[in-house]
NURO-362834 format. One record per residue (C-alpha): residue in three letters; z, x, y. Coordinates in steps of 0.001 Angstrom, whole numbers, padded with zeros to 6 digits, always signed. Layout:
% residues N
ALAZXY
...
% end
This chain:
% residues 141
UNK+138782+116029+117599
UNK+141498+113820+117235
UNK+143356+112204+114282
UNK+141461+108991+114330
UNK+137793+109961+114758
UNK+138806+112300+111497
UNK+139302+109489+109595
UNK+136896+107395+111116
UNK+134077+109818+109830
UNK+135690+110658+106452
UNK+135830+106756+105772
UNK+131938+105738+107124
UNK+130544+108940+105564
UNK+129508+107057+102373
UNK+128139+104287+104546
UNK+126241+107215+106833
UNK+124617+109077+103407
UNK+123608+105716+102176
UNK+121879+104758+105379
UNK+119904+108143+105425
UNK+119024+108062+102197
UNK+117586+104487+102831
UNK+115905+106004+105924
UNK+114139+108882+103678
UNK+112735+106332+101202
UNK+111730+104402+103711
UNK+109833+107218+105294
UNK+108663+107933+101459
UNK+107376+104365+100841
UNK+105378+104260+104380
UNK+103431+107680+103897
UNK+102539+107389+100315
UNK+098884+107524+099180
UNK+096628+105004+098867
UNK+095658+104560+095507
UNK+093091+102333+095660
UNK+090304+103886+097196
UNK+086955+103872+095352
UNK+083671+105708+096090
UNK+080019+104560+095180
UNK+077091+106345+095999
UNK+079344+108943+098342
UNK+080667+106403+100311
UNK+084361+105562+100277
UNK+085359+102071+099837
UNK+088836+100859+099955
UNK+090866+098295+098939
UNK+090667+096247+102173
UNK+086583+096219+101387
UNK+087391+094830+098097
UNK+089866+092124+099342
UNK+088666+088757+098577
UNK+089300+085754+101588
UNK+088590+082814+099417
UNK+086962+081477+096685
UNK+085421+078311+096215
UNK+086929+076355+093096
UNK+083618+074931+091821
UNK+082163+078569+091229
UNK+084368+079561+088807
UNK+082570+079807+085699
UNK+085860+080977+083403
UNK+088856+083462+083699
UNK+090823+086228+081674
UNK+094133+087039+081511
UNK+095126+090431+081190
UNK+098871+091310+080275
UNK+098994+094471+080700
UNK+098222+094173+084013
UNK+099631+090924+084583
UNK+095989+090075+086374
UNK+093581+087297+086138
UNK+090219+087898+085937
UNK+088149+085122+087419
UNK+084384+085137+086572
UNK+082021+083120+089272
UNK+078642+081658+089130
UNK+076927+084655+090293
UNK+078707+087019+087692
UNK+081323+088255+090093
UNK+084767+089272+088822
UNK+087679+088527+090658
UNK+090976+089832+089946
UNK+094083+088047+091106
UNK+097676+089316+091619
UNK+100388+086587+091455
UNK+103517+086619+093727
UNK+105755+085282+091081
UNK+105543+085958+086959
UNK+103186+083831+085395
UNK+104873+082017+082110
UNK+102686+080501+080269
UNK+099054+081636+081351
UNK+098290+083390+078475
UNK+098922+080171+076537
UNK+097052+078265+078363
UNK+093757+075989+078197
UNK+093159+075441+081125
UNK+094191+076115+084809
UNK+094621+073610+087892
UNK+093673+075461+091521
UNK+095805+074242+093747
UNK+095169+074552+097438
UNK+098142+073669+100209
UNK+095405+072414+102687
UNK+093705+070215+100178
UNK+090323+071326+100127
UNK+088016+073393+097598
UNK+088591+076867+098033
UNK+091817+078854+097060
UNK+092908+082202+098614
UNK+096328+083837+099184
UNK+099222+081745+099121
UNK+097407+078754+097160
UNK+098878+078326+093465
UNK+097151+078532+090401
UNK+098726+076402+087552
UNK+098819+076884+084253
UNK+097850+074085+081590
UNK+098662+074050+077681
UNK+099088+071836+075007
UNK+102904+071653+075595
UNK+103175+072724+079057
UNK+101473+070005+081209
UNK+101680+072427+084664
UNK+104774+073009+085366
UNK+104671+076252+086659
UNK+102431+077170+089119
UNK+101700+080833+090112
UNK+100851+081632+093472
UNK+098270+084017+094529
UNK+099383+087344+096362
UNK+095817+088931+096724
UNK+092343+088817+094932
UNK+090099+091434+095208
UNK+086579+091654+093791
UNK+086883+093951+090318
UNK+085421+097679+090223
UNK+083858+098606+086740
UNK+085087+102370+085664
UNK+082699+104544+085309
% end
């Protein structure tokens, strides 16, 4: 090996570590375990089961926000819960009143991508949140 592929190696080999390190967590992040897998009555339900298309605006009856898990809770007409994970952080829906469904095609149902806006007393909807999934709520046991 010659003088310049020494120091060709000695110079990329913090580039090369960094790029298989990269490649391990990638491996990591593809094989981890599903953690949201629930089972009722010996039957195995998943997450996809639980996954929530759309929801019709006029059959929500009220929502909940929780903080901890930075999740609203919608409750339907027929007693349903949905939860619903937000893209972006939500500022000011714990302070708010009221919320304004907002759906990019204009019509009456909301589902992934739509946003979900906030109302207050002195925030008059400025920021919207926009959904990232809604899945229908399982009660612990």
């Amino acid at each position: 090996m010659n003088e310049h592929d020494k120091n060709f190696i000695k110079n990329m080999s913090p580039l090369l570590i960094a790029a298989m390190v990269m490649f391990l967590m990638m491996v990591a992040y593809e094989t981890k375990a599903d953690d949201h897998n629930y089972t009722e009555h010996g039957i195995k339900i998943t997450s996809e089961d639980l996954a929530v298309d759309t929801i019709n605006i006029s059959s929500i009856k009220r929502y909940k926000w929780n903080k901890t898990s930075k999740t609203l809770t919608l409750t339907l007409i027929s007693n349903k819960l949905v939860d619903v994970k937000f893209y972006n952080r939500c500022w000011d829906i714990q302070y708010a009143s009221a919320l304004q469904f907002n759906s990019w095609a204009g019509t009456t149902f909301i589902g992934k991508g739509d946003n979900i806006t906030p109302i207050g007393w002195t925030n008059k909807g400025k920021y919207p949140c926009t959904i990232k999934s809604m899945y229908l709520a399982v009660e612990e046991e």
